[in-house]
N, C-alpha and C positions, 0 to 999 in steps of 0.2 A: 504494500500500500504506500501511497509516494505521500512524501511532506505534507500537513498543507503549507502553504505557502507564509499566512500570516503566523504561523510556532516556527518556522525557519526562519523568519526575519524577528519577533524578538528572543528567542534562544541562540542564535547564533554567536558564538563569544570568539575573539582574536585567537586564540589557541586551536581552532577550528581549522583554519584557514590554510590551504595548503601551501609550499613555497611557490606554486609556480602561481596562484593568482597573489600573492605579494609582489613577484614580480612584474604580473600587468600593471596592480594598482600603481605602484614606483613610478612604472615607467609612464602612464597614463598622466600622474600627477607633473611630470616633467612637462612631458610633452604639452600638456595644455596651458600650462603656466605662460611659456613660450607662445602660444598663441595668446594667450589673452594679453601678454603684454604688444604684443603686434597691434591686436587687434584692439586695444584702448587709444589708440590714436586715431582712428577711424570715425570718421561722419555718423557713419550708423551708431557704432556708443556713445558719443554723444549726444546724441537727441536720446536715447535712451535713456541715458545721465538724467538727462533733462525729464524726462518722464518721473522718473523713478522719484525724482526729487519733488515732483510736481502731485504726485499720486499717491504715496508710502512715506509718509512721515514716520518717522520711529516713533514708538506708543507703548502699551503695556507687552509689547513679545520682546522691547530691549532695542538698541539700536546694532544694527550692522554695516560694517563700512562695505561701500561698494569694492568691487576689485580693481587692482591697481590704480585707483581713484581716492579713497581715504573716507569720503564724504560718509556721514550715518542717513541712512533709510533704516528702514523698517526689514527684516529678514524676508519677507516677497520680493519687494525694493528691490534690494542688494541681488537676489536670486534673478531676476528678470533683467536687471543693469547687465550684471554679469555675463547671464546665457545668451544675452544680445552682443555682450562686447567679443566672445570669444566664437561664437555665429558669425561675426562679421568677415571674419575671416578664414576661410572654407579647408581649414589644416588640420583638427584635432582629429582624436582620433573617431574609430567607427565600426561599425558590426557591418558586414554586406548580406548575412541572413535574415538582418533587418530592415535593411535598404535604409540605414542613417547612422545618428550619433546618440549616444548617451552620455558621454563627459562632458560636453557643453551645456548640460541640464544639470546633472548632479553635483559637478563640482563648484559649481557658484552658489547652489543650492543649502548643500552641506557647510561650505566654507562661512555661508553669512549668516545659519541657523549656530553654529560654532560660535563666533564672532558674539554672535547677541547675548549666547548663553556663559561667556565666557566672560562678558562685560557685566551680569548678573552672579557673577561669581559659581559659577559653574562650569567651570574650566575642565577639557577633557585632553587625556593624553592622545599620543598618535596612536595605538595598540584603538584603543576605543573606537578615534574616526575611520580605520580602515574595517575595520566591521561594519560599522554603518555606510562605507562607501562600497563594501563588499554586496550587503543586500541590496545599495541602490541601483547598482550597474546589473547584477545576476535578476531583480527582480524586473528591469525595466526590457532586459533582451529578452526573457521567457514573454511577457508580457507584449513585446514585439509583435515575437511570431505568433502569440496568438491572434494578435489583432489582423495580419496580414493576411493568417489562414479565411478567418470568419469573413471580414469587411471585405464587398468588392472593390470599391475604392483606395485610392493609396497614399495615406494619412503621412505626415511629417510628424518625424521624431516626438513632436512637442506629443503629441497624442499618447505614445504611451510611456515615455521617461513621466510623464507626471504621475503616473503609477507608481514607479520606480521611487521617484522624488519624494510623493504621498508615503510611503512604506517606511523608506530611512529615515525620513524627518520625526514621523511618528514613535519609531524607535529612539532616535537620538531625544527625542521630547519626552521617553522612560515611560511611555503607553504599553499597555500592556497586549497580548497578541488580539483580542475582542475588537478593542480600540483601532489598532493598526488593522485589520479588517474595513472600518469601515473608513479608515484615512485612504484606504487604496481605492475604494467604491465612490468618494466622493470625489480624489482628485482624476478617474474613470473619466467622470460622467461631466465632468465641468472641464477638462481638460479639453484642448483644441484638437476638435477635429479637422485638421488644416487641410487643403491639397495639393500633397505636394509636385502632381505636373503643372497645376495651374503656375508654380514659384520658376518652374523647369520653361515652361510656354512663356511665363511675361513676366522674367528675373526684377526682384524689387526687392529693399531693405529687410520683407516677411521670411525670408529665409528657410530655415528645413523649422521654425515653430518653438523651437525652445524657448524662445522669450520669452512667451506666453508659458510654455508646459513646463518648467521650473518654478513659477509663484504660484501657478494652479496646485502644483502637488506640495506647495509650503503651505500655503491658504488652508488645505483641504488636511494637514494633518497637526496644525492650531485650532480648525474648526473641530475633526476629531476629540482632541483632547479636552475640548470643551464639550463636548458631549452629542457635537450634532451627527445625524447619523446618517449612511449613505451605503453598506453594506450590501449584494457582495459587489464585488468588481470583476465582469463578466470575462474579462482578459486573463485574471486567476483563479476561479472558480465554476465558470460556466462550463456545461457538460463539451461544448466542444474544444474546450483549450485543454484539458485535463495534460493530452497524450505530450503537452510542452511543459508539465510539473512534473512530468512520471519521476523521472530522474534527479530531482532538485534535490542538493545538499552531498549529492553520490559526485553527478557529474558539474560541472561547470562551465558553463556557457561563455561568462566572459574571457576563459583561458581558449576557447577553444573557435570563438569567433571576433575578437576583437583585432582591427588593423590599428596601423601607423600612417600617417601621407607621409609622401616627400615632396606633395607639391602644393602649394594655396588653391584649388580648387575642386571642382567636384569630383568625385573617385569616379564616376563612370570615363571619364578622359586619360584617367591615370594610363591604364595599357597604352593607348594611342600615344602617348607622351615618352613611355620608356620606347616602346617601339622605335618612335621617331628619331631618343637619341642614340639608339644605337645605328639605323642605317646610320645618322650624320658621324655618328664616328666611325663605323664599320669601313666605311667606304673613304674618308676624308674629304667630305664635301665640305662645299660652303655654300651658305641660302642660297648667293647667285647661280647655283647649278640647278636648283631647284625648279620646275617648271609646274611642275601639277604635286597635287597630294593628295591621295583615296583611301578615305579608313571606313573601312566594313565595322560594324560593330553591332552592337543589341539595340532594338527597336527604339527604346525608351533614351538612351545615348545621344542616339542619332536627335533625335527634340531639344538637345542641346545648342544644337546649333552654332550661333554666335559667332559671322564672321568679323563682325565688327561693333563689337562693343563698345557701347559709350558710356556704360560705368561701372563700378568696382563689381557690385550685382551681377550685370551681366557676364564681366568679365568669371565671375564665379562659376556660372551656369553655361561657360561655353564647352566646346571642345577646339574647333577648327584654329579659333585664335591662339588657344594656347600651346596648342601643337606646333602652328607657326612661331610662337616665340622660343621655343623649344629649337625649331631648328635655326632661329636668326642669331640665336643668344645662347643655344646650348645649357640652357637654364631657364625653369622657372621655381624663382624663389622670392625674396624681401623685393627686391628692386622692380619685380616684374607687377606689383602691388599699387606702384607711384602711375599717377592719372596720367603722366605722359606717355607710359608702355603705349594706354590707347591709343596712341597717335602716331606712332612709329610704323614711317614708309615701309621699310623692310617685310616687318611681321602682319602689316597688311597685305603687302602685296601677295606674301604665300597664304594669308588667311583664304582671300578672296579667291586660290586657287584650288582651293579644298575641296574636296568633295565627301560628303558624307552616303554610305551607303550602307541600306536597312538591309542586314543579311538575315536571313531565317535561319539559319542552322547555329548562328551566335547567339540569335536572341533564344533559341531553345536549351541551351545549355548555359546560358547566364542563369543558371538560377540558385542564387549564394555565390557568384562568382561574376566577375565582369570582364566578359572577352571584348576584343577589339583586335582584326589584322590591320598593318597600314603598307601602303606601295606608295614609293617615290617614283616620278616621272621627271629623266632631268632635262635640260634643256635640245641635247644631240637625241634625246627621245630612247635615251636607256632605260628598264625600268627594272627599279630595285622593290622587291618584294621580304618583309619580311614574318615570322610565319607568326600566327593567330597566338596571343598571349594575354592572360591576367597581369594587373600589377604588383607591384612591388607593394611588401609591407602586409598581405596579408600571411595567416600564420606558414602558409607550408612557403613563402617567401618572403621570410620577416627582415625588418630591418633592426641592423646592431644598434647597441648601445649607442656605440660612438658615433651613428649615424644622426641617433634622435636628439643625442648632446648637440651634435652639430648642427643639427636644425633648431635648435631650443634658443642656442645662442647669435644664432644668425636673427633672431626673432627677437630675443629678450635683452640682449647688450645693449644696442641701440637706444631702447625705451627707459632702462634700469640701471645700465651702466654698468661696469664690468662687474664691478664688488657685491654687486646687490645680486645681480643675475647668477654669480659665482656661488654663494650663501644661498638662495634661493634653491639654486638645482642641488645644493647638496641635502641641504634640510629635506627637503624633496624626494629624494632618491634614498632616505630613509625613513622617510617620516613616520612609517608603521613604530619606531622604537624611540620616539621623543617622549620625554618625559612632559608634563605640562605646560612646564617654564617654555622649554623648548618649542612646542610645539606652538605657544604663544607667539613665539618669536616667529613662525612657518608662517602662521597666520597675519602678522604686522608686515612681513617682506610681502605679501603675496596680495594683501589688502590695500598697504598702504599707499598713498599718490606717489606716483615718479617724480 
């Protein structure tokens, strides 16, 4: 008989935990750190800033500073600030049996219901938060697939991380399993049902949802605790999700389907991207040889589009363009983020020569995996084909440590500065084992303004 779901999330204690999902959480916390300090300088966090200040005054749940910002809201606030600023920028990491992210919800989530309670004198060590970040990520991917199974529509993340969010919070808030029951049922049911081809069709600030399904699953498990009720939540209790609990607490979902990016935007381009760089390095080309570009890939990929994006949004949700900055620049990372990429002659003019094509036999085995072939046509009319490939980063082709260091600080230096980013990724990279003090201190680097 499998778990249920809400005695696995509050029994669950640090001593449980096996080493290989310590070592996601670690590295999870690295890597998004890294994005969120990227992504705090960005338009879209901002106005979120601005929301969050405008809408979540701190009140009786305690104040939380938003992330990499300092400023006190409210722990929705801060939860919504956050999973906007680190949403902005299309890097963290992701589940693709999902088709999204859950550490852009949970980790802004967690950090600023911590934050409040910690400023209430209830201060928790690192051993504690990776428990509670343990049930929030494991409870939010089960909670995924089930919503993917059931719903014929295909919901953004924010949909079910507020499950996820609703569950941890609840716990981290010392509710007991009843309670956490209906903290999951109500951040369920008020949580955004977003869409996310419509984000894919007409790219805008709305994102894959976490804005929103981070304060909904904070909201919904301070409403729990106060007694309102909302019980069950059909994504972990309904007769048709069952067959996505059988396992819970045996097996582990986020050890076993969580990636890495190595590049700021959406994963379905990721293939077409490493593809790209390896003809241009296979071969030693340079763009100007470049005459056409054709990437086959899954149906849904191809909607991406975007040969000419006009802003960071779109830039997110493209593919074509970023393949061509890939082959003009041999890179896309920090630099490829600044609003003048958009304009750049070069990686237009291979954009515009892109060809996107809907293959069926991709988009039938995309499924938990994202295929993409791509052929270069060059200018004397050679054509280089290279063969049909997933990306980089997920598990059976993970990215090293020193890859997501590398990417952490390509991201977090700039914004924090060497010493802060330095402290940061280490506190980080253990944070399961901070003593309170400490992990106070994880919390002031990781909260506090630049």
């Amino acid at each position: 008989m499998s778990l249920p779901f809400h005695r696995f999330a509050a029994d669950l204690r640090y001593d449980d935990l096996p080493a290989d999902v310590l070592r996601v959480l670690r590295r999870s916390f690295t890597d998004t750190m890294g994005v969120a300090a990227v992504g705090s300088t960005t338009e879209l966090a901002g106005i979120a800033r601005a929301g969050a200040c405008a809408l979540f005054g701190a009140a009786g749940a305690g104040a939380a500073r938003m992330l990499i910002n300092g400023a006190p809201v409210s722990p929705a606030g801060a939860a919504m600030a956050g999973a906007f600023t680190i949403d902005s920028v299309d890097a963290h990491d992701g589940t693709s049996p999902c088709k999204g992210h859950a550490g852009s919800a949970v980790f802004p989530a967690l950090l600023a219901v911590a934050d409040a309670r910690t400023g209430q004198g209830r201060a928790l060590d690192g051993a504690a938060f990776a428990a509670h970040l343990a049930v929030a990520y494991e409870v939010s991917y089960r909670a995924g697939l089930s919503q993917h199974a059931t719903c014929a529509d295909y919901h953004t993340s924010g949909a079910w991380t507020s499950v996820g969010v609703a569950t941890a919070v609840a716990r981290q808030l010392g509710c007991d399993g009843e309670t956490i029951r209906h903290a999951a049922g109500i951040g369920e049911y008020h949580g955004p049902r977003s869409q996310m081809m419509r984000c894919i069709d007409h790219p805008t600030m709305l994102r894959d949802g976490v804005g929103w399904g981070a304060p909904s699953g904070v909201t919904a498990a301070y409403l729990a605790q106060s007694g309102f009720t909302g019980a069950p939540a059909l994504t972990c209790e309904g007769a048709e999700a069952a067959r996505f609990w059988a396992d819970l607490g045996t097996n582990w979902r986020l050890v076993e389907d969580t990636h890495y990016k190595p590049y700021p935007c959406c994963r379905w381009a990721h293939p077409s991207l490493d593809a790209a760089q390896a003809l241009m390095a296979d071969h030693g080309l340079h763009h100007s040889d470049v005459a056409r570009v054709d990437i086959r890939t899954f149906h849904n990929a191809t909607r991406l589009a975007g040969h000419t994006p006009a802003t960071p949004d779109e830039f997110a949700y493209s593919i074509a363009f970023p393949v061509a900055a890939m082959i003009v620049r041999g890179q896309v990372g920090a630099r490829e983020l600044d609003s003048a990429t958009l304009q750049d002659p070069d990686i237009l003019r291979v954009s515009k020569a892109t060809n996107l094509i809907d293959d069926a036999d991709l988009t039938r085995i995309s499924d938990g995996k994202r295929w993409a072939q791509v052929g270069i046509t060059l200018q004397d009319g050679t054509r280089l084909d290279a063969d049909p490939r997933t990306p980089r980063g997920d598990t059976d082709l993970p990215l090293s440590d020193a890859e997501i260091s590398q990417k952490y600080h390509l991201f977090a230096d700039p914004v924090l500065g060497q010493a802060r980013a330095d402290e940061l990724e280490q506190l980080s990279q253990s944070f399961d084992s901070l003593n309170a003090a400490d992990f106070a201190r994880l919390l002031d680097l990781a909260l506090g303004a630049p």
